[in-house]
N, C-alpha and C positions, 0 to 999 in steps of 0.2 A: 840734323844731329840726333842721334839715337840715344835716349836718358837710360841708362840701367836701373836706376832709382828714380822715382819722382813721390812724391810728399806736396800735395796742393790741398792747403787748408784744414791741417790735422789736427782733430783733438780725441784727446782720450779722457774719459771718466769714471773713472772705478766704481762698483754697484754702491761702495761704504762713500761714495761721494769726493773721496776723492782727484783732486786734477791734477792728472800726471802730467799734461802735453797740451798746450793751448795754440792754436791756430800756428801749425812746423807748415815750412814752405822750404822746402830745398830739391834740387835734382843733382846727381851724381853721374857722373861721363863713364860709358863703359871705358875702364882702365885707370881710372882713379885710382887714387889708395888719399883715405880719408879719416882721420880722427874726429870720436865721439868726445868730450870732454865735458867736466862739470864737478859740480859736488854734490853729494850723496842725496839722494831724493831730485836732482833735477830732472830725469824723466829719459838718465839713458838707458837704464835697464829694460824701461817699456817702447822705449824708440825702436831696440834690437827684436824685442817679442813681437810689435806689429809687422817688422819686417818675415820676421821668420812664418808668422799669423798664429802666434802663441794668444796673442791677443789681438781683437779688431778694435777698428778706431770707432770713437762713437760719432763723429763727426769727420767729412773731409774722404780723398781719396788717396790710394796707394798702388803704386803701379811698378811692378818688379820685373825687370824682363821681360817686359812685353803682358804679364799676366796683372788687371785689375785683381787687387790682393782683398777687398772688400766684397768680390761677387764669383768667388769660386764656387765653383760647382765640389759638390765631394770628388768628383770622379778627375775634375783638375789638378786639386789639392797634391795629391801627391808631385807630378810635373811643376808645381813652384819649388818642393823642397828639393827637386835635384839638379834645382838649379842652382842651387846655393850651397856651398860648405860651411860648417858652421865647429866654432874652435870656443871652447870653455875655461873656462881657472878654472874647472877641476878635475879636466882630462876625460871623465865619464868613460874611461875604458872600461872592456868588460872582462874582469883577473881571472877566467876559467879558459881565455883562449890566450895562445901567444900573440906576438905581434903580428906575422903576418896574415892570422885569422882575422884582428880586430880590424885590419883595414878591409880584408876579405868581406869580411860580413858587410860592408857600406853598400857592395857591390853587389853582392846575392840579394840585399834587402830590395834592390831594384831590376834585378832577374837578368843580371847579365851573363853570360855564356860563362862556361867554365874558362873555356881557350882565352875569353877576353879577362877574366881574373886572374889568369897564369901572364898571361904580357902582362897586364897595366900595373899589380902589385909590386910585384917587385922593382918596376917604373917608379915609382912613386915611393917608394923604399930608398932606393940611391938617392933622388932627389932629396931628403930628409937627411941625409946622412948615415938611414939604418937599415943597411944591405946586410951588415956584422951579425945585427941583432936577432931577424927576423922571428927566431924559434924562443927568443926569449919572451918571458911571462911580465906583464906589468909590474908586479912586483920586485922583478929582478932589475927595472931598472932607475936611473935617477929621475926630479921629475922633471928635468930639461929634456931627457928622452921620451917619457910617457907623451908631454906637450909633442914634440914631433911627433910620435905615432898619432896622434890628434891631428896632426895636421896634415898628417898623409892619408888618414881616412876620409878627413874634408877635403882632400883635392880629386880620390883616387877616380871619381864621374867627373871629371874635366869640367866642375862647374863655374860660371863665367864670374861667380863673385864667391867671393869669402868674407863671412862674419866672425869675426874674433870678439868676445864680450872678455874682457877682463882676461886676456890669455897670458899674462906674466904675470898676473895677481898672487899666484903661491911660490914665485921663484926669487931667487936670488938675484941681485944687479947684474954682474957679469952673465948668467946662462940667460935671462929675460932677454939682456942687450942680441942674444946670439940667435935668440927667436924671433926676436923683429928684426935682425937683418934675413933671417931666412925668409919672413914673407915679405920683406919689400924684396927679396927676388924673384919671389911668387909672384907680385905683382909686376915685376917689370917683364914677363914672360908673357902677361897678358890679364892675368884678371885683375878683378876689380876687389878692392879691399876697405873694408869697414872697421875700423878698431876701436871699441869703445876701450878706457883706458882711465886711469888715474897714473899712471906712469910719468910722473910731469918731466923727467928728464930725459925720458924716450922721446916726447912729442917735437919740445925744445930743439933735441938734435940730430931729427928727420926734418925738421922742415917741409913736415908734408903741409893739405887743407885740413885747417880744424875747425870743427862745427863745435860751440861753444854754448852750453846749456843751464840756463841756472830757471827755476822756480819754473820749470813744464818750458821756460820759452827759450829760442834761439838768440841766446846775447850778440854772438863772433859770427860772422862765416868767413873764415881769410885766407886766403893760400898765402904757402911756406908761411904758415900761423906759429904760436908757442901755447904754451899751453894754458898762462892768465890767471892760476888761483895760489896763493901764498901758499895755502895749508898743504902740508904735506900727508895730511889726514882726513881731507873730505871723501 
């Protein structure tokens, strides 16, 4: 069985001493789709940095796609990140190109042919919903759409996982709900999906696996899990 993820014996500790993540053990099935969940300071914001290698673990090992995430070489590094998409709450477009530059640019940043940014963009456009949009400017549009052009710049290198940290975190109930059905279609095409999330009624009623974090450690792992915390505020 091929893991997309594995986490064997992880801890993180901040230089101000901080313990963000105390001995994480999980692996994830390429085609998963998997909820992060927790309250504020449980250690999902630095779960998603190790994975991305925003940050290394101080302990334990991390294996993504085949790449040990603790012993890349620089010349590696890049080849992790394109294997990965990666989706934000707060869009991080860039407001001096229009849309179909800002997915453009995902794709020049990794030096692919013209001819293959003339098919794949606009591929990756329909898929979103924003074939309409292309020539419009970030600012021109709402931010259920900004979030989609995010999400079409994270798929547009066909990478086999996608990280969402907080990607409904600035929207509204109805357009959040219409972005997590777009990437559980994302995911049932094939990749694999990671959502960290405080969205406690998205989790509830996906029924996907939730990995459930409080104080650095793994509380839950459960399929078709809920999401377990009262506050509507943590």
């Amino acid at each position: 069985m091929f893991f997309l993820i594995l986490f064997r014996n992880v801890s993180k500790v901040y230089d101000n001493g901080t313990k963000a993540l105390e001995n994480i053990n999980f692996f994830i099935d390429k085609g998963e789709f998997v909820f992060i969940v927790g309250p504020s300071g449980a250690g999902k914001s630095t779960l998603t940095k190790l994975m991305m290698r925003e940050e290394e673990p101080t302990e334990g090992e991390i294996i993504i796609n085949g790449f040990n995430v603790g012993k890349l070489t620089r010349k590696q590094f890049p080849y992790l990140r394109r294997s990965m998409g990666v989706v934000f709450q707060d869009f991080r477009l860039l407001p001096n190109k229009n849309v179909y530059d800002n997915v453009a640019f995902a794709m020049q940043i990794v030096e692919a042919s013209p001819k293959e940014i003339r098919r794949q963009v606009p591929f990756v456009l329909a898929l979103v919903g924003l074939s309409s949009k292309a020539k419009r400017y970030p600012h021109e549009l709402s931010g259920g759409e900004q979030q989609r052009v995010s999400l079409a710049r994270a798929l547009v290198n066909n990478p086999p996982l996608l990280l969402a940290d907080e990607p409904t975190g600035n929207l509204d109930p109805d357009t959040a709900a219409d972005i997590v059905r777009l990437i559980n279609e994302i995911n049932k095409r094939g990749t694999t999906v990671v959502m960290a999330t405080h969205a406690k009624e998205i989790v509830n009623t996906m029924k996907k696996r939730v990995i459930a974090l409080e104080n650095g450690n793994i509380v839950r792992d459960e399929e078709k899990g809920v999401y377990g915390y009262e506050s509507e505020n943590i």
